[in-house]
N, C-alpha and C positions, 0 to 999 in steps of 0.2 A: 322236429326237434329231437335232438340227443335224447334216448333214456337208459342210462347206466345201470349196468347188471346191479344186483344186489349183492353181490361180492364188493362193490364201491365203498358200503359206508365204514368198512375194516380197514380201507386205504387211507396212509399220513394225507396229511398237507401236499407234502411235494411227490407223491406219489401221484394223486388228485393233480397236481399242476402240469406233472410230464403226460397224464394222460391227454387232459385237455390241451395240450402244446402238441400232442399227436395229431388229434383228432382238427385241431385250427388250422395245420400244417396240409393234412391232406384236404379238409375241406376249399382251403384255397389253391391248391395247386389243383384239383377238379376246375377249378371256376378261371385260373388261367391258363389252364387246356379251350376252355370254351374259347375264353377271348380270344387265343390263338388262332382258335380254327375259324372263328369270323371274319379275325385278320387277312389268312391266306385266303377264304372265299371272294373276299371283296378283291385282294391283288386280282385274284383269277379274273371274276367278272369284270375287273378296271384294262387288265390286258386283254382280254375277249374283244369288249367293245371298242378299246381308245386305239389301239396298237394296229396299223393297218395291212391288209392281207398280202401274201404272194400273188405277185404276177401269173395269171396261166400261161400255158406253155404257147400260145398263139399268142397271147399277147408279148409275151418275150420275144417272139422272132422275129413281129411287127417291130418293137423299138429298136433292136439288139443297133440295127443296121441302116441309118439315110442316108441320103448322095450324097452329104459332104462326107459321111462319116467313110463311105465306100471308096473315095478317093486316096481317103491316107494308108488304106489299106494297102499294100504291095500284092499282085496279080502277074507272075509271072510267066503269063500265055503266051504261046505264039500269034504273031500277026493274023487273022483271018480267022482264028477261033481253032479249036483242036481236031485234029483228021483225023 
């Protein structure tokens, strides 16, 4: 709990009210810093697990290319293969 200096009981009313509108302001903006940073933890661990991985690089160059896909390909070799 708050305990105010002993310089407090000299302070008006609204001096007393700006204080405590200080001290309200920052104690909630500490508490939604937290909720923030829960926020972004949980995105993080929600994209970690749900979000699915890169291909390796052997597996890329297994799919990249099948015999249909190899056909539409243009191959402009010589008959007989290259000499």
């Amino acid at each position: 709990m708050y305990d105010p200096p002993a310089y407090v009981w000299a302070l008006t009313a609204a001096e007393k009210l700006r204080i405590a509108a200080i001290h309200a302001f920052a104690h909630s903006f500490a508490a939604g810093c937290l909720v923030a940073l829960g926020v972004v933890a949980a995105g993080a661990l929600l994209a970690w697990f749900v979000l699915p991985a890169r291909l390796s690089a052997e597996a890329k160059t297994e799919t990249m290319l099948t015999a249909a896909d190899a056909q539409l390909v243009p191959f402009n070799a010589p008959q007989g293969g290259m000499k």
